[in-house]
Every structure is written in structure tokens, then in C-alpha cells.
C-alpha positions as CSV (number, residue, x, y, z in Angstrom):
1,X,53.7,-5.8,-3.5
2,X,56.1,-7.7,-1.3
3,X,58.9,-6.3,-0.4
4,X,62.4,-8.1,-2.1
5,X,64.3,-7.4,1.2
6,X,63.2,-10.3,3.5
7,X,65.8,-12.4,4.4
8,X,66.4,-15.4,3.2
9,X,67.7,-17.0,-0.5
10,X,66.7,-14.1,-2.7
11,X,68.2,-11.4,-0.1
12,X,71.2,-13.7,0.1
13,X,72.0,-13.5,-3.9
14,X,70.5,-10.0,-4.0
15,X,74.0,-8.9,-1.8
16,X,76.2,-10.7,-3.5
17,X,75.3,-9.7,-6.6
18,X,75.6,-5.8,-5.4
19,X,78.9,-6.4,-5.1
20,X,79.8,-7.3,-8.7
21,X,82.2,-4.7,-10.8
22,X,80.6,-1.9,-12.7
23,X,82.4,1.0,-15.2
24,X,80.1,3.2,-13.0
25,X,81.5,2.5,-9.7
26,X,84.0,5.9,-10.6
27,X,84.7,9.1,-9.3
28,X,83.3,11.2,-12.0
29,X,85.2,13.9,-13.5
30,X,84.1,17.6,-13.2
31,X,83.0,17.4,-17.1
32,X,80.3,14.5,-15.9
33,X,79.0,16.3,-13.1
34,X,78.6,19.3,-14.8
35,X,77.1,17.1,-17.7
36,X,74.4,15.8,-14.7
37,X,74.2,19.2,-13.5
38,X,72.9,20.4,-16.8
39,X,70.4,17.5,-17.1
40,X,69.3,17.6,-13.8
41,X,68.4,21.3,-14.1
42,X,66.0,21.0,-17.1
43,X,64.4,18.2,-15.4
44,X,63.7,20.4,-12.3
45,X,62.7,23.5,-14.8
46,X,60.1,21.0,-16.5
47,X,58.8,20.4,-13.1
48,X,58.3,23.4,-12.1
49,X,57.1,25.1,-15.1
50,X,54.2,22.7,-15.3
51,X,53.5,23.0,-11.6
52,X,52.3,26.7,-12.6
53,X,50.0,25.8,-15.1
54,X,48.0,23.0,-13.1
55,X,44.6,23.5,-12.0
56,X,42.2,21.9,-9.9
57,X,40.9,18.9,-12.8
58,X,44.1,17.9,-14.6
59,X,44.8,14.4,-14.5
60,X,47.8,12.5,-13.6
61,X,47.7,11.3,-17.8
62,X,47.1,15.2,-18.8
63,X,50.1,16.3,-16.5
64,X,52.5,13.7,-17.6
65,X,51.8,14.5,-21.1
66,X,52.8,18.4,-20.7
67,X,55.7,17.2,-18.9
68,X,56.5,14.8,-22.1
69,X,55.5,17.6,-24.5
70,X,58.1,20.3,-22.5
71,X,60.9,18.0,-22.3
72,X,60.8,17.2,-26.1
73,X,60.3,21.0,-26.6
74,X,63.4,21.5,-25.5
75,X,65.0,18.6,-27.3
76,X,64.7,15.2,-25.1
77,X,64.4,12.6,-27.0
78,X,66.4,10.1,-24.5
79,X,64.5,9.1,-20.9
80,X,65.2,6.7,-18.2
81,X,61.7,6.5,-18.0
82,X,58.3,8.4,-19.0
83,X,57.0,11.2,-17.1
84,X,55.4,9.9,-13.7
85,X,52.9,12.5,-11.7
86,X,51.1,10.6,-8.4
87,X,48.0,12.9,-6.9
88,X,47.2,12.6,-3.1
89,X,46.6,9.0,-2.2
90,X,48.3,7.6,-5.4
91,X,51.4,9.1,-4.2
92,X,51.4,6.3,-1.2
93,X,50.8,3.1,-3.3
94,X,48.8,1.7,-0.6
95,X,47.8,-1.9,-1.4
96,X,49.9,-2.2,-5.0
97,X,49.8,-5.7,-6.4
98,X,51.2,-4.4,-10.3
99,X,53.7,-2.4,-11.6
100,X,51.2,-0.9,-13.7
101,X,49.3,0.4,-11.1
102,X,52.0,3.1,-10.7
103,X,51.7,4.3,-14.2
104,X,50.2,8.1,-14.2
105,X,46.2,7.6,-14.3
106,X,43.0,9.5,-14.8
107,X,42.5,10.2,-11.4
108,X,41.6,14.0,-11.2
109,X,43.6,16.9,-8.9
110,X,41.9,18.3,-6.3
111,X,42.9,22.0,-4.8
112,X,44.0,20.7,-1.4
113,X,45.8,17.4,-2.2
114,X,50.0,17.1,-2.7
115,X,51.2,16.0,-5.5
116,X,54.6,14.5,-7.1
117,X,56.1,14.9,-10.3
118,X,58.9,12.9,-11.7
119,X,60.7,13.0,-14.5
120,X,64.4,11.5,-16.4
121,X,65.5,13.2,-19.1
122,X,68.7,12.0,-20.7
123,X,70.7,15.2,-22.1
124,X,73.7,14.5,-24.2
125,X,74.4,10.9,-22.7
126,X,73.5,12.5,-19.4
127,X,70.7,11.2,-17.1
128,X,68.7,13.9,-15.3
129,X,66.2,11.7,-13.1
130,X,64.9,14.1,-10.1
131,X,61.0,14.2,-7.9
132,X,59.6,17.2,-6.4
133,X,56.7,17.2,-4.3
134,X,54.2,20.0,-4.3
135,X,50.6,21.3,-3.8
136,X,48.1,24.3,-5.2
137,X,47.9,25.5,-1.9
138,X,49.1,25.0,1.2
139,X,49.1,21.9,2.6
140,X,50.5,21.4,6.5
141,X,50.8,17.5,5.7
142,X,53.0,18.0,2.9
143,X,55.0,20.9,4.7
144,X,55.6,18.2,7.4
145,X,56.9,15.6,5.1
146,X,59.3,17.7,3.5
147,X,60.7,19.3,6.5
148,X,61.6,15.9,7.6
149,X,63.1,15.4,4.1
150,X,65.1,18.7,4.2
151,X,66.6,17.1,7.1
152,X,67.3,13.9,6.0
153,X,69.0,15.4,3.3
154,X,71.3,17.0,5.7
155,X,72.6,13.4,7.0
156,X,72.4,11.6,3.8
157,X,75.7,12.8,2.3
158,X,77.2,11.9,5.8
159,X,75.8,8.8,5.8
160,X,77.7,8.0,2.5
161,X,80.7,9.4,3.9
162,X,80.8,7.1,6.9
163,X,81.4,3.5,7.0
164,X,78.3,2.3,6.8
165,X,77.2,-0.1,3.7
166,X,74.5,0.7,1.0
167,X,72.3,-1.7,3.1
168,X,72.8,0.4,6.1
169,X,72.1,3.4,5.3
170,X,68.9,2.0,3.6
171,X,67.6,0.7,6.7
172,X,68.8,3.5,9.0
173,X,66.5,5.8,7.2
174,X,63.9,3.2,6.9
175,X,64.3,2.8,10.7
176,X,64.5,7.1,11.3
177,X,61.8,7.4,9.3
178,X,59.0,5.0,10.7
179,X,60.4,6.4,14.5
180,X,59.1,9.7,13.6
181,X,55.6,8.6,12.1
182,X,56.5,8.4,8.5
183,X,55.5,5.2,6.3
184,X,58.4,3.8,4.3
185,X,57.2,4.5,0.5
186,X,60.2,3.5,-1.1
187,X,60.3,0.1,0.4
188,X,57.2,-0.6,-2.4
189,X,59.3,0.6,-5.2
190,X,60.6,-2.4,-7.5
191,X,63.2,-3.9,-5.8
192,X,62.5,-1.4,-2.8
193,X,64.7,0.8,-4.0
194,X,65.8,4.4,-2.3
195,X,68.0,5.2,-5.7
196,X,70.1,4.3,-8.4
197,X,73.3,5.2,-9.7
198,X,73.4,7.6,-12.7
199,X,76.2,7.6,-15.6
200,X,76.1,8.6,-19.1
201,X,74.8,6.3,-21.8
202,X,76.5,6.1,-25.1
203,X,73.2,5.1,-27.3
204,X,72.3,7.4,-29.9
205,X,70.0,10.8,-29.4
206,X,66.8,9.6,-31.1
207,X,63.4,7.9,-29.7
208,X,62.9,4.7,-29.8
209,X,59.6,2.5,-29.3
210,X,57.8,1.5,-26.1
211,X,57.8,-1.9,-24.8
212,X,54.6,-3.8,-24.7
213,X,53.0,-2.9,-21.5
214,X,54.8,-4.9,-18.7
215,X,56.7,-3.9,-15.7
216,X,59.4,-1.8,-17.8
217,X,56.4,-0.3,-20.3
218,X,57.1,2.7,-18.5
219,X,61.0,2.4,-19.2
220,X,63.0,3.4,-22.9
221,X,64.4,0.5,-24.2
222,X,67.7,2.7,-24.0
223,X,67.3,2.1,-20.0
224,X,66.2,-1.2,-20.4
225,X,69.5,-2.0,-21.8
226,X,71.3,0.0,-20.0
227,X,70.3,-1.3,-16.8
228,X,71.3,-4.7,-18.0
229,X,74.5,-4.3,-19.5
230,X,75.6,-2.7,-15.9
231,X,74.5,-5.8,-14.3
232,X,71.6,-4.3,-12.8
233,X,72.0,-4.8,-8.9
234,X,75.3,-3.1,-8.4
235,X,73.5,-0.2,-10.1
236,X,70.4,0.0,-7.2
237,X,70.7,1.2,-4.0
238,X,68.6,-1.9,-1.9
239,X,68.2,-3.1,1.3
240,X,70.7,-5.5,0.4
241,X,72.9,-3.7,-1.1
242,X,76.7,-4.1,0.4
243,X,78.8,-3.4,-2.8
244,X,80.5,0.2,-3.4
245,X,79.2,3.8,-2.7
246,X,81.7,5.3,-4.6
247,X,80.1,7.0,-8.0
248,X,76.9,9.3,-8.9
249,X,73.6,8.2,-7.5
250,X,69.9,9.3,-7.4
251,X,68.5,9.4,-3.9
252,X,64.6,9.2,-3.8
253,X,64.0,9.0,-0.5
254,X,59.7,8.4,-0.5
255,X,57.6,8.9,2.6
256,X,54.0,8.6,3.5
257,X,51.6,10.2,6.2
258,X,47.9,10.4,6.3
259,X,46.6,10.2,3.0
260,X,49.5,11.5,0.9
261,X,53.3,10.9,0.0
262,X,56.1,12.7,-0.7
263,X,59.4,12.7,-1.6
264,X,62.3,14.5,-3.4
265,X,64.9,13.0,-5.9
266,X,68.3,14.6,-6.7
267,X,71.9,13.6,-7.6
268,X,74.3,12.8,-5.0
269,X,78.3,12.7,-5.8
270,X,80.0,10.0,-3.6
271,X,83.8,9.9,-3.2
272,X,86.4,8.2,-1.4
273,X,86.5,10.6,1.5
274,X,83.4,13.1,1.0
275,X,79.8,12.8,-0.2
276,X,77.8,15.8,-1.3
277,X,74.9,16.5,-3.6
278,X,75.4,18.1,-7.3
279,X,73.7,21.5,-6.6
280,X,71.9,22.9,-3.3
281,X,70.4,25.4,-5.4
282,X,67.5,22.9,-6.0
283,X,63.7,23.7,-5.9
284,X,62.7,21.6,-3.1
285,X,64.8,23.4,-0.8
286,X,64.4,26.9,-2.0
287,X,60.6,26.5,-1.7
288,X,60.5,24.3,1.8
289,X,63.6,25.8,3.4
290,X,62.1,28.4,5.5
291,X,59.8,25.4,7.0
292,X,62.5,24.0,9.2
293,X,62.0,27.1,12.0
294,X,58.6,27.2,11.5
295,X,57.2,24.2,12.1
């Protein structure tokens, strides 16, 4: 998949439309954030209560559909988008020429290989869209990805602090990233995106269908539409991007080495003066935190 980011006419349009006005370009108010929070927890407790019941055999379809099964169990009926789960080399998109080639498939787990699980709930209007990256066992590839992520999560929040554009910081981790051997994953996301802005949606709590198997077949219709009505560009964080920081945002950050990816997605809270993410108390760096002095 190319990426959208070359320069020339599209890249052009792409930044000036980033720069258009949207109602969730806002400092949000401590009842939002603690809305997010509480979204953004059951999506990580979904995650990581279906990590302990894999075994070597599931398949990417089998996994996303506990993860769809757990979410409604504990009364989801609003998504940004379906469960995703990527096993070992899927989790790189090497060579992707369709969307649908990222949808979950029957490709099998084996003991050894990392894994990501993704998923968006939407809990009372608010969106809960997080990864988390994991393995069986242990995995020294994987533990070598995420310390790299635990520290670019470090400098993220002071990257948003700082002067730099959207479209800077983009390519200052894309630049970071490929210095210290990592393949840029995110950059063959649609749109090469490395997040999206969160806010609440005001559509009512109940399912709605599918759309017919396309680029957004993966997507509600509820974030369909909502993606549209918020103009779309000024809502995704590009390599173009040079409109405002200010708001709530989901960083995925998405990196590749060897045979595998990895990544992690969380909420970050951007102000005028200060940037900081929603809660540290987040699995990714309870379970990879002791890696930083050990590897």
C-alpha cells in the first residue's frame, strides 16, 4: 500500500485540510477524561483477559470473536471498529495491497510468535480504542520492541508539549525509529496514520449493521459518520498533519523487526502548556517496565 505522505498535490491538500476547525480540537473537562478513562480500562481488561485463555491453535477470527463476545458481555454495543488481533508476521503487513488484508484471519498462533490485540469500545459516548502487544512465552524480539516503545512513550507527551507540528512529530519518530532498526508499521496504516483524536459521540447505545465489505467493513457505521461529520483529516494524526494538537488523541505508535510487529495504543491528553497520557497505570507498562534495565 503506498504511503499518502509523498509530497506533492495530495500531501499538499492533505495539510491544509488538517488545519480545518473541529468541536474536538478542546481541552476536555475532567468529566470526559474520566469518561475515556473508564472506556479505556475495559478495553485494556478485554485484552488482557482473553490473553489468558489463548492457546497455541486459536486463530486470529477465534480471538477476535472472544474479544467481541467479552465486550458485549459487558454491555458494548458501540465500536470505532471490530476487534482486530495480528499473529507474528501479520502483525507487520509486509506487502499489503487491500484494506481487507488487515482484517483478523484464519492464520493459526503458534507458542513462540507475538501477537497484538486491538480493540474500540465506545462506553457511554466514550471511545476506548487501545493495542497491547504480547506473547505465550517469552519472546526477546518482542521484549526489544516494547522497550523501545516504553521509551518513546516517555518523549511523546513532550513532543506534544513542544512546538513541533503534528507532521513533526510524526516524522521525528518515524526518523528515531528506523535509526534504531525498527521498520515504520504505521506508515502502512490508512492514511499512514500514528493516531486519531478521540471525543464522545452522541449516537444512540444500540448496534447497528455492517457495511458491505470495503475498506470501512471493519468500521460501525456510528464511526463512519462520525469520522465524517468531523471533517475527517483534522481528526488524524498524519505525516501531514499541521493543524492543532490541542484535544484527546490515540497514539499507536506500530513498529516492526524480524518477523513480527508491535505496538501499543493509549489515550493521550494535549493541552495548551502540558501533554500527558490518561493513566500510567496501563498494562503495557506494568508487564514490560522492568525491561528497560534489563536489556
Amino acid at each position: 500500500m503506498p504511503l499518502l505522505h509523498e509530497k506533492g498535490f495530495l500531501s499538499k491538500i492533505s495539510s491544509k485540510l488538517s488545519k480545518l476547525k473541529s468541536e474536538s480540537i478542546h481541552i476536555p473537562s475532567l468529566e470526559e477524561k474520566n469518561g475515556f478513562l473508564k472506556a479505556q480500562k475495559l478495553a485494556y481488561d478485554c485484552v488482557t483477559t482473553i490473553e489468558k485463555e489463548m492457546l497455541p491453535g486459536w486463530t486470529e477470527k477465534q480471538t477476535t470473536k472472544r474479544m467481541d463476545e467479552y465486550l458485549r458481555d459487558h454491555g458494548v454495543k458501540v465500536f470505532l471498529h471490530r476487534p482486530f488481533a495480528w499473529f507474528g508476521e501479520h502483525a507487520r503487513f509486509d506487502g499489503y495491497k487491500r484494506f481487507t488484508q488487515f482484517h483478523p484471519s484464519n492464520k493459526r498462533l503458534l507458542e513462540e510468535e507475538p501477537f497484538i490485540l486491538d480493540v474500540s469500545p465506545v462506553v457511554d459516548g466514550y471511545i476506548g480504542d487501545i493495542g497491547y502487544s504480547t506473547c505465550l512465552v517469552k519472546n526477546q524480539e518482542l521484549d526489544s520492541g516494547m522497550k523501545y516503545l516504553l521509551k518513546l512513550r516517555e518523549e511523546i507527551p513532550k513532543y506534544f508539549s513542544s512546538s513541533m507540528s503534528p507532521s513533526e512529530i510524526w516524522w521525528k519518530i518515524d526518523s528515531d525509529a528506523k535509526n534504531s532498526g525498527f521498520d515504520n508499521i504505521h506508515s502502512l496504516y490508512p492514511f499512514a496514520v500514528l493516531g486519531h483524536r478521540v471525543y464522545k459521540v452522541n449516537l444512540p447505545n444500540i448496534s447497528f449493521p455492517l457495511l458491505p465489505v470495503s475498506f470501512a467493513s471493519w468500521f460501525s457505521l456510528q464511526a463512519s459518520y462520525e469520522f465524517l461529520s468531523h471533517k475527517v483529516l483534522p481528526e488524524l494524526l498524519t505525516p501531514d498533519h499541521e493543524g492543532e494538537k490541542v484535544g484527546l488523541w490515540a497514539i499507536e505508535p506500530h513498529l516492526g523487526k524480524g518477523k513480527t510487529g508491535f505496538k501499543f495504543e493509549e489515550i493521550l491528553v494535549v493541552e495548551k502548556d502540558k501533554s500527558y497520557w490518561l493513566d500510567d497505570e496501563v498494562p503495557h507498562v506494568k508487564k514490560y517496565q522492568s525491561l528497560k534495565e534489563t536489556i
